[in-house]
VEXDREN-2710 file (C-alpha; in Angstrom, 1 decimal):
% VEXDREN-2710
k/r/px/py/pz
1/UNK/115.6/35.3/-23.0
2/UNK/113.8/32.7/-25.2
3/UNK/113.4/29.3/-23.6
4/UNK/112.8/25.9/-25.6
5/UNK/110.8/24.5/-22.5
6/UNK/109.0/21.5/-24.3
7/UNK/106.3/19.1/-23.2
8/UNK/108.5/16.1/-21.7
9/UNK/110.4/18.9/-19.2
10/UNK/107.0/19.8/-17.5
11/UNK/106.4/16.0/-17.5
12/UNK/110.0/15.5/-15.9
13/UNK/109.5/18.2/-13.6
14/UNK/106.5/16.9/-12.5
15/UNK/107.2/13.1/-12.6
16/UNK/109.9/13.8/-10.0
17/UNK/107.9/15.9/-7.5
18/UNK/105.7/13.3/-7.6
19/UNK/107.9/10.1/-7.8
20/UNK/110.7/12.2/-5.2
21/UNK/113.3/11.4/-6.6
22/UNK/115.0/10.5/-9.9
23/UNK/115.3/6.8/-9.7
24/UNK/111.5/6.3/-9.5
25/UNK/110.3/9.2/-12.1
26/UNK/113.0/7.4/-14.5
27/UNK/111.2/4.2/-13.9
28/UNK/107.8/6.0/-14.6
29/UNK/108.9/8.0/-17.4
30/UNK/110.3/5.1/-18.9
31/UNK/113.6/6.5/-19.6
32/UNK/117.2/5.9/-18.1
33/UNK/118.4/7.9/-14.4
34/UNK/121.2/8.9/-16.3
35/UNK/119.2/10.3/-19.3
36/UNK/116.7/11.9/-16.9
37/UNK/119.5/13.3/-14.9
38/UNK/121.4/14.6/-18.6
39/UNK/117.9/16.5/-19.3
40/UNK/117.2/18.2/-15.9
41/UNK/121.0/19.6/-16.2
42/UNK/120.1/20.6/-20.2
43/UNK/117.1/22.5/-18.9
44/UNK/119.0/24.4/-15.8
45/UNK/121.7/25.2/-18.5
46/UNK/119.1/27.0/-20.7
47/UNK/117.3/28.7/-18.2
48/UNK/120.4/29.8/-15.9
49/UNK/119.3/28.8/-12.2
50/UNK/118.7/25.7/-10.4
51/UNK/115.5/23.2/-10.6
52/UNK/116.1/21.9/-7.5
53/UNK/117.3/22.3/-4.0
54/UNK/120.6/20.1/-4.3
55/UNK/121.4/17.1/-2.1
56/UNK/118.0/17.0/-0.4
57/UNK/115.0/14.3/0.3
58/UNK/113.4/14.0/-1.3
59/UNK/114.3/16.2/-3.6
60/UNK/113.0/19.6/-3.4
61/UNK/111.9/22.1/-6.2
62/UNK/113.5/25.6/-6.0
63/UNK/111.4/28.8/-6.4
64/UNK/112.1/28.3/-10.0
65/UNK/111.3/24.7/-10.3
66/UNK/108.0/25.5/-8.5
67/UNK/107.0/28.3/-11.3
68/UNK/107.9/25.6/-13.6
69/UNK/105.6/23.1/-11.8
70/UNK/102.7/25.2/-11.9
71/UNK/103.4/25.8/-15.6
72/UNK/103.1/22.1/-15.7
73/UNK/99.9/21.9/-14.0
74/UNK/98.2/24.3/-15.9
75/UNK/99.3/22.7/-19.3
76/UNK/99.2/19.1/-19.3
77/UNK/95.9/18.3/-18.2
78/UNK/95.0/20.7/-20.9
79/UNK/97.7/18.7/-23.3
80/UNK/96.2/15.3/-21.9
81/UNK/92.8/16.4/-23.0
82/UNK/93.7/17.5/-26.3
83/UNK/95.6/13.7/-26.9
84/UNK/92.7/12.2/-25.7
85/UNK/90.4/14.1/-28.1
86/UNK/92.6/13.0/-30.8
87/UNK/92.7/9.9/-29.6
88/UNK/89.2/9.7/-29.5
89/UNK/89.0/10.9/-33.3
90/UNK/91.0/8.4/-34.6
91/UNK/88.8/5.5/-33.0
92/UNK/85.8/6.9/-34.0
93/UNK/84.5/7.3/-30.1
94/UNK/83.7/11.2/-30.5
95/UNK/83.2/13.5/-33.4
96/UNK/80.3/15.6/-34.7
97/UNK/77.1/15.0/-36.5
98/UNK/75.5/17.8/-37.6
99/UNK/72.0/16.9/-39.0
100/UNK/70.1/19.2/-41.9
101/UNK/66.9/18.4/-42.3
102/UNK/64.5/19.0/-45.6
103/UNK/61.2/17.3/-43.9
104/UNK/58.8/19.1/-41.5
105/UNK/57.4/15.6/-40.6
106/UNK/60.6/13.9/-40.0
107/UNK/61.1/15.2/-36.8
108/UNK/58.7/12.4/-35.1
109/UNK/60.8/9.4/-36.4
110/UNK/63.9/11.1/-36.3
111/UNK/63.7/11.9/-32.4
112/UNK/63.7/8.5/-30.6
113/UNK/66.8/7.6/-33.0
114/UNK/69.0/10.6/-31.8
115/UNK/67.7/9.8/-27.9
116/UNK/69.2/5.8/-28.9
117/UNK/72.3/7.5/-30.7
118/UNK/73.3/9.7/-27.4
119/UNK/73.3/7.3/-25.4
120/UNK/75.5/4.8/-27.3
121/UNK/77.8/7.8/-28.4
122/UNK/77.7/9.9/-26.0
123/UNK/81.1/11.9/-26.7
124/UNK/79.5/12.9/-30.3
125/UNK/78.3/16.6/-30.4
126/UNK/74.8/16.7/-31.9
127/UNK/72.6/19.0/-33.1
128/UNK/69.8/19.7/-35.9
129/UNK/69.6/22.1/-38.2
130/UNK/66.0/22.4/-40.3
131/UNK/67.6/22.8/-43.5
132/UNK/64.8/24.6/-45.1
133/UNK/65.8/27.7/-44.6
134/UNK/69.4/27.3/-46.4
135/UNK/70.7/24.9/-49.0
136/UNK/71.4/22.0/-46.9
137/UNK/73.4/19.5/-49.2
138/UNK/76.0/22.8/-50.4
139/UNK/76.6/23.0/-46.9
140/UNK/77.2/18.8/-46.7
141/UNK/79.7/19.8/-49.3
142/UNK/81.3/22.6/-47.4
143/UNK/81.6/20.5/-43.9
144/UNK/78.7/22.8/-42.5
145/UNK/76.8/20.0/-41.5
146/UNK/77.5/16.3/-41.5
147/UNK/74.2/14.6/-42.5
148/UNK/71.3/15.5/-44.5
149/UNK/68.0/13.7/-44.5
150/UNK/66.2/14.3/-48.1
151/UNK/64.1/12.4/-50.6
152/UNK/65.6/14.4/-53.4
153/UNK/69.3/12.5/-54.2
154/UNK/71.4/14.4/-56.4
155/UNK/74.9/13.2/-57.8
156/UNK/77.1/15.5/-56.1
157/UNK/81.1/15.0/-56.2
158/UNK/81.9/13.5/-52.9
159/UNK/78.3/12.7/-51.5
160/UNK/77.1/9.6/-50.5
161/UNK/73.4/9.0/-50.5
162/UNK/72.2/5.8/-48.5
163/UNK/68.7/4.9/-48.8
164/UNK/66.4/4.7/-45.3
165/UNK/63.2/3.6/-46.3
166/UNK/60.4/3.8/-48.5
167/UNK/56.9/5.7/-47.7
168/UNK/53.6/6.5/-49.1
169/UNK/52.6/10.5/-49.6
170/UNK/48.9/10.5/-48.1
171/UNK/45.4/12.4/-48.9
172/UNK/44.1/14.0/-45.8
173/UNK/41.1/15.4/-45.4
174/UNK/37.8/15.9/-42.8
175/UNK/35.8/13.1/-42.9
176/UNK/32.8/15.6/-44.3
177/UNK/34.7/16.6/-46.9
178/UNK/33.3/15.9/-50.3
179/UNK/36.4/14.0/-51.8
180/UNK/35.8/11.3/-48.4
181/UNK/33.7/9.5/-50.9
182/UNK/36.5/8.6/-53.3
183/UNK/38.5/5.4/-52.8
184/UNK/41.7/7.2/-54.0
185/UNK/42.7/10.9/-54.8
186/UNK/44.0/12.0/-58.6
187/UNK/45.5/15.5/-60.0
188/UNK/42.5/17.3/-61.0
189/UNK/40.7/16.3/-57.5
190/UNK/43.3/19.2/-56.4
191/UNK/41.2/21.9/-59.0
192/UNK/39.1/24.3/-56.5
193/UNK/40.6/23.2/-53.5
194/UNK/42.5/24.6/-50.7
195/UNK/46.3/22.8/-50.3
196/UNK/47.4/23.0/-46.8
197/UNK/51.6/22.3/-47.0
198/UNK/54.6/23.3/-45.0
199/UNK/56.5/26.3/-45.7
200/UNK/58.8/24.2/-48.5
201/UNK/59.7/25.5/-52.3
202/UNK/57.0/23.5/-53.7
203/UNK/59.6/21.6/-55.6
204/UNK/60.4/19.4/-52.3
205/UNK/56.9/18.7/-51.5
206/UNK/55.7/15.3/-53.4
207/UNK/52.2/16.0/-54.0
208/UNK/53.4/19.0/-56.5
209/UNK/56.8/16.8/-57.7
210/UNK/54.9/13.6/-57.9
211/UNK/51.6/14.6/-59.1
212/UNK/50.7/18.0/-59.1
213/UNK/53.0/19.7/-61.6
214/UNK/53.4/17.1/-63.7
215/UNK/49.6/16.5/-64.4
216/UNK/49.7/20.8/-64.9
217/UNK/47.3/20.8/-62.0
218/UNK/47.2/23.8/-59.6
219/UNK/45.0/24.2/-56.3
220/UNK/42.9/27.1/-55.6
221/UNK/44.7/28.2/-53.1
222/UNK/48.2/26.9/-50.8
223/UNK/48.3/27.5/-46.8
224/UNK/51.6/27.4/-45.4
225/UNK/51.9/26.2/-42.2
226/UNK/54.7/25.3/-39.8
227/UNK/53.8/22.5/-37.2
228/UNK/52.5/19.5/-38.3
229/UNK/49.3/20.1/-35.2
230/UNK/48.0/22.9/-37.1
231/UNK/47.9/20.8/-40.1
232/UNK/45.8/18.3/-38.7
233/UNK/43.8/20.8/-36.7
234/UNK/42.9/22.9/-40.3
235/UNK/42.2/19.8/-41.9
236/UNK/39.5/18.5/-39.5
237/UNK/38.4/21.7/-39.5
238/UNK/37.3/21.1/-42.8
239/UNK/39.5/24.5/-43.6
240/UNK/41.4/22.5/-46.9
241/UNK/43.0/19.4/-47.5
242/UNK/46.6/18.1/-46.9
243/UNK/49.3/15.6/-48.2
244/UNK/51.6/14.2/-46.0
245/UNK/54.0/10.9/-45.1
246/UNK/52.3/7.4/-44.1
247/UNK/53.9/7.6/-40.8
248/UNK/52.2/11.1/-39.9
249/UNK/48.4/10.5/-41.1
250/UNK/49.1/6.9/-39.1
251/UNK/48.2/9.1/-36.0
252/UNK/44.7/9.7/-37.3
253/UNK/43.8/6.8/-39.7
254/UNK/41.3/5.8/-36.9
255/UNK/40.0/9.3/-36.1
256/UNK/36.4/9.4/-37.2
257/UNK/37.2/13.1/-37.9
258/UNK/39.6/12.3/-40.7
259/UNK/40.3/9.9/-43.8
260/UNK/43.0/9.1/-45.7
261/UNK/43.2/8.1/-49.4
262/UNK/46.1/7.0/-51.6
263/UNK/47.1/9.5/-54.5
264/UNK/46.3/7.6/-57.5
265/UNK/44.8/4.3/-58.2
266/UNK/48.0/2.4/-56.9
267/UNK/49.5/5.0/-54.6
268/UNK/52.3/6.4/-54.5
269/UNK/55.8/5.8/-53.3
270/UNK/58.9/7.5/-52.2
271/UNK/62.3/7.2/-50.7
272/UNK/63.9/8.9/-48.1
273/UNK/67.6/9.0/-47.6
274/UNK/70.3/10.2/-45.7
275/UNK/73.5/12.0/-47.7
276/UNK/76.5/12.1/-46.2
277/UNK/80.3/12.8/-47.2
278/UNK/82.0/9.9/-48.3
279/UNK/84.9/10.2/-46.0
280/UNK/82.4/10.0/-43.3
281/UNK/80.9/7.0/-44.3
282/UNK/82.6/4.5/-42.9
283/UNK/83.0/5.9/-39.4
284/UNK/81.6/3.7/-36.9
285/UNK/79.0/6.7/-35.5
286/UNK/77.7/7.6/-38.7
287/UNK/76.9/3.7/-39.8
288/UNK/75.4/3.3/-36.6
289/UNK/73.3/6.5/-36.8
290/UNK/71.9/5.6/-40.3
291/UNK/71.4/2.0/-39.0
292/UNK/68.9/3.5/-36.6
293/UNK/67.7/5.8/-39.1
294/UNK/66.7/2.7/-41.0
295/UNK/65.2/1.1/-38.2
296/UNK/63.4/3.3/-35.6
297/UNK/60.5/4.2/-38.3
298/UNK/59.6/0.2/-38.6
299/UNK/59.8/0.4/-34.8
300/UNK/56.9/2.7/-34.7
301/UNK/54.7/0.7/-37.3
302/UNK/54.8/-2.1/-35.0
303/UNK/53.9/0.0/-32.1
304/UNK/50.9/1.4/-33.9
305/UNK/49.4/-1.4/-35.8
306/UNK/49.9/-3.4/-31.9
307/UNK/48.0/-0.5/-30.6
END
């Protein structure tokens, strides 16, 4: 025997053990007695036995109405969840933002604004992906991930790329180092030296895109390493010299064991951004998450120059 048992039985089935009687799940249901009545009898006809124990109160569920009432507990709070899910979606209250990542350093500013962004949303599934070691904005494309922080913008069908902020790429080095002497850092000051960098195609690190490559200038030697710490522990070390953002070297601008020096006479600057799909846009998590992204970085220039 097939059965057509759809959603609104369960709920009349359950309305009326609840409400006890048909009056008050009519009322609830907001439907007629009679039209209630009419669909209890339609659902007895299909199945072939009795609901309910006739002429009793309040009324009482026979053996099978009570299957059919556990049926109904098992799937409508599941039902309910789903509609408020959907619900949810269409409002913009939940969703997913699935963050790719083509900076090592990025992680220190881009922290505080997730902590900021869970609370405020907290029904949207978050997570990070470093996208370094897959092509992040192809994934973008293919709904793999949601956002992509990069300073490279392509034009890609379908992407949006919104600008965050602007920073300086920074000479590092031990304060006994024998370029600590010059006020600013050029292409062939790189000849003979030892380039510490993270483990990125050279192509997506600026001091090779910027000045590097384009001056035909090569290093002695490149030292990949992972966490920023080891960076900064190589470099006081006097162990080779580094290039990262203004907001990293800010931790160590006053540490007698370092100095810092703008790459070229007038420095240099860059742009980081945030590519998203343009569906996603305009949904109200997203412009508050790049909102903060914008943001949370001034935040900590404030804090530090206070300090």
């Amino acid at each position: 025997m097939r059965l057509n048992i759809e959603f609104r039985h369960l709920r009349t089935i359950k309305a009326i053990v609840e409400c006890g009687g048909l009056a008050r799940a009519a009322e609830r249901l907001n439907i007629t007695q009679s039209a209630l009545s009419h669909q209890v009898k339609n659902l007895e006809a299909q199945i072939g036995v009795d609901l309910f124990v006739r002429r009793s109160k309040p009324m009482k569920l026979s053996p099978a109405g009570q299957r059919l009432l556990r049926l109904a507990e098992q799937v409508l709070p599941q039902v309910e969840a789903v509609e408020a899910d959907f619900a949810g979606l269409k409002s913009g209250r939940t969703g997913r933002l699935h963050i790719a990542i083509e900076c090592h350093a990025c992680f220190e500013w881009l922290f505080p604004v997730l902590e900021q962004f869970r609370r405020a949303w907290p029904e949207v599934d978050v997570d990070i992906r470093p996208g370094l070691q897959f092509q992040a904005l192809p994934a973008l494309q293919k709904e793999e991930v949601d956002l992509v922080v990069s300073s490279d913008p392509e034009d890609l069908p379908g992407i949006e790329f919104a600008p965050l902020f602007d920073y300086e790429p920074v000479f590092l080095a031990s304060s006994a180092h024998p370029l600590a002497a010059k006020p600013f850092i050029e292409a062939e000051d790189f000849i003979g030296q030892t380039l510490i960098t993270y483990p990125v195609d050279r192509a997506r690190l600026d001091v090779f895109s910027q000045l590097l490559t384009p001056a035909g200038v090569e290093p002695a030697a490149i030292r990949q390493v992972e966490l920023t710490a080891v960076i900064l522990l190589l470099v006081a070390s006097n162990r080779g010299v580094a290039v990262l953002p203004d907001w990293v070297v800010r931790e160590v601008r006053y540490n007698s064991d370092y100095v810092t020096r703008p790459l070229t006479e007038g420095g240099l600057t860059r742009r980081l951004y945030a590519a998203v799909r343009s569906e996603d846009s305009a949904k109200p998590y997203m412009a508050h998450v790049l909102r903060l992204m914008r943001t949370e970085p001034l935040k900590l220039q404030r804090a530090r120059a206070e300090a």
